[in-house]
N, C-alpha and C positions, 0 to 999 in steps of 0.2 A: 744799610751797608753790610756787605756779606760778612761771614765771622772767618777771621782768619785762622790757619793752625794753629799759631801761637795766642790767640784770644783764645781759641774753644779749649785747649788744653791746660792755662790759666783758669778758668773758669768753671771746669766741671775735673771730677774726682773718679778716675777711672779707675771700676773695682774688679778683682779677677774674681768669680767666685770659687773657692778654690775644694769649699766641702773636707769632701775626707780626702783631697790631694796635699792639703796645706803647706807638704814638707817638700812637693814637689817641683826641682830646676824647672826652669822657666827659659822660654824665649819671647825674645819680639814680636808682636803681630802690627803691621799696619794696614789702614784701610783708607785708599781712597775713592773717589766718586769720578764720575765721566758721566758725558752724557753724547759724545759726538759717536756717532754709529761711523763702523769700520763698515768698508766693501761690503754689503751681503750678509752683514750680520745679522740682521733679522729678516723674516719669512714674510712678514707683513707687506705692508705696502711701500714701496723704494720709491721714496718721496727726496725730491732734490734739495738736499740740504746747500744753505749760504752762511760762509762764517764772515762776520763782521765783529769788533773787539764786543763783546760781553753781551753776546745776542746770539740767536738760532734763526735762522731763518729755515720755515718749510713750503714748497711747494710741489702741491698734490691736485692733479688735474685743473678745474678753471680757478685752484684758493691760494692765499697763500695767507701765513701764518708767520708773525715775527715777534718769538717770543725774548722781553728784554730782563727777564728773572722768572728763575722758579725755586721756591720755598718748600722744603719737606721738613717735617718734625719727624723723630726717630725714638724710640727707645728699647732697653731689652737689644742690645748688640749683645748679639753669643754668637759663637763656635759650639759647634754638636759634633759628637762622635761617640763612637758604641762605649755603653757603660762597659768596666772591667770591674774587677776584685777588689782595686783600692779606690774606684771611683763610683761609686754605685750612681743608680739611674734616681733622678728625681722624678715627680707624677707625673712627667710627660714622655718618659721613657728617655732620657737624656743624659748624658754624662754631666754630671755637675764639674766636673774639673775645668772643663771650657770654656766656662762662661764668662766672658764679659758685659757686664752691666752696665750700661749709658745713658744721664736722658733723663727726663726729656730733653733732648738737644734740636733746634732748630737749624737746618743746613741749605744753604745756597748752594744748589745745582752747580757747574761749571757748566757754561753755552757757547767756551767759544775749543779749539781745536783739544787744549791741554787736560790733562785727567788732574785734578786738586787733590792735596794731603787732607784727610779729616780726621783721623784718631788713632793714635797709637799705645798699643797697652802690650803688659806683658802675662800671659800667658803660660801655663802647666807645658811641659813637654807632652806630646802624644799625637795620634793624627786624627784628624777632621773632615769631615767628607760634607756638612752643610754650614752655611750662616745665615742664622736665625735672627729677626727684630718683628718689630710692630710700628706701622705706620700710624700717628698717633695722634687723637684730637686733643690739646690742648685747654684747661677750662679751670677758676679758679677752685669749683669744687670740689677737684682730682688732686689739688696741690700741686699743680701748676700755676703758682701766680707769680713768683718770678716771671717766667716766660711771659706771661700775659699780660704784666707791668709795662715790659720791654719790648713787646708785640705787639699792642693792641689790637692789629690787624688777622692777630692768629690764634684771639679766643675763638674757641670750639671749631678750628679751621687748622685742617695735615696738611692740606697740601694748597698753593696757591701759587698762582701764574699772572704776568701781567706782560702785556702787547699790543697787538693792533692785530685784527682779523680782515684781510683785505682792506687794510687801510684804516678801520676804524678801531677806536681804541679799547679794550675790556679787561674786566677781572675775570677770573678765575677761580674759587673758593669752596673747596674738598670738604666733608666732612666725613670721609672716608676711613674709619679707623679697621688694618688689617695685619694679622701676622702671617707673614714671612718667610718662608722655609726653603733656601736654594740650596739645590745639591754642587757640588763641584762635580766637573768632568772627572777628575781624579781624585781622589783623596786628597790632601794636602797634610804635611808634618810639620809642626813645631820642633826643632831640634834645640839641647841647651844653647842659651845662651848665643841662639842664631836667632836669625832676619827671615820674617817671611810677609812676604807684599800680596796684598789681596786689591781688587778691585771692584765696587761695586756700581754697577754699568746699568743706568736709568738710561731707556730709551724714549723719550720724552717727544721725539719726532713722531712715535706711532698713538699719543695719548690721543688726538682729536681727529685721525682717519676713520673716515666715514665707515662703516658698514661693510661696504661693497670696494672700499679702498681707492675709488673713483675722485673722493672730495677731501675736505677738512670742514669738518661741524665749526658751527662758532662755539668758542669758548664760553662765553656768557649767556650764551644756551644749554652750557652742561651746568652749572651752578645747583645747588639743593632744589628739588622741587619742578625743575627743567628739562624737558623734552630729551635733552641728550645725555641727562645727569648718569642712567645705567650704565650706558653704553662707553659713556669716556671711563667710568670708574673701573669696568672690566678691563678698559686697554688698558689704563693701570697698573692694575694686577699685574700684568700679564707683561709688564715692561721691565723690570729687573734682576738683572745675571751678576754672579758673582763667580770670580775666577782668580788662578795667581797674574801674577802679573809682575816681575821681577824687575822686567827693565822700565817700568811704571810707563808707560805709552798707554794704558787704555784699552788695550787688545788681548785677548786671551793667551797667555803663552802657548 
């Protein structure tokens, strides 16, 4: 069952790291997730998307793809922005004021038209130009065994899709662990004691285009070890924007 706002936020302890900011007003940040590609939004292959309730449907040349969940594990949600005077840079060159810490938290995609609430925390004032995580395998050795009690499906597995590939049915099972780094179009500001809406926009319709953007791979040919495993993991990559997003639609302001 997917986790709701009000479970995930029950459930795990959202930390600001606040460093040498500690004394510093605060606002709102929230983050939600999308997955339904706007007109044109990506460069990839414009594959016909079908909305049906809690499903994606793609079709890309003679395939089609109808995916009825997908599973990402997250953690290390931060906001980055240039170190200053009272924020100094931690070892990655980073403002520590920003940071939000989360997670491992296991998140359900949204597949059908609406962008979902996933996490809101509160935040140093200052402005921010990327948001930083880690795509994250799961495993009891890590200290992940809560997750993995309640998962079983999602030791040593980030990310995981289930559907039917022209009709027949497969998994999907990642063990792709990556960090993160999106820039925003524009900076974005934390102001006191204000609201700021962020969206992060998985394109999930571009994971399993072929190559030459002609087809859609089978999913259960990209699994560990499988013919298409590099190739979907790079789409991957290469599928997540983040941006404000005020009026929460999904779309980049």
């Amino acid at each position: 069952m997917p986790i709701s706002r009000v479970q995930l936020l029950t459930a795990v302890t959202l930390i600001t790291g606040l460093g040498a900011c500690s004394e510093s007003n605060m606002g709102e940040v929230s983050l939600q997730l999308a997955t339904r590609r706007a007109p044109m939004m990506s460069a990839g292959p414009q594959a016909a998307l079908v909305s049906a309730p809690g499903q994606l449907t793609i079709v890309l040349g003679p395939d089609e793809i109808v995916l009825d969940r997908v599973q990402v594990v997250l953690r290390k949600i931060r906001l980055d922005g240039a170190p200053t005077a009272s924020c100094a840079e931690d070892a990655e060159g980073d403002a520590q004021c920003g940071e939000v810490r989360l997670g491992p938290v296991l998140f359900d995609l949204p597949l059908d038209d609406e962008a979902e609430p996933a996490v809101t925390a509160l935040v140093p004032v200052g402005v921010y130009d990327r948001l930083k995580f880690q795509i994250h395998k799961p495993s009891n050795a890590n200290g992940d065994a809560t997750l993995v009690a309640e998962h079983p499906e999602m030791e040593d597995v980030s990310i995981r899709a289930t559907g039917t590939y022209n009709g027949t049915p497969f998994v999907f099972a990642s063990d792709l662990t990556e960090v993160e780094e999106l820039s925003f179009a524009e900076a974005v500001e934390v102001a006191e004691d204000g609201e700021l809406a962020l969206t992060l926009h998985v394109d999930a319709a571009d994971w399993f285009a072929n190559e030459s953007g002609t087809g859609l791979v089978d999913p259960a040919q990209a699994n560990d070890g499988e013919s298409y495993e590099s190739e979907v993991e790079q789409n991957i990559r290469e599928s997540f924007r983040a941006f404000r997003d005020a009026d929460g639609d999904g779309v980049d302001d």
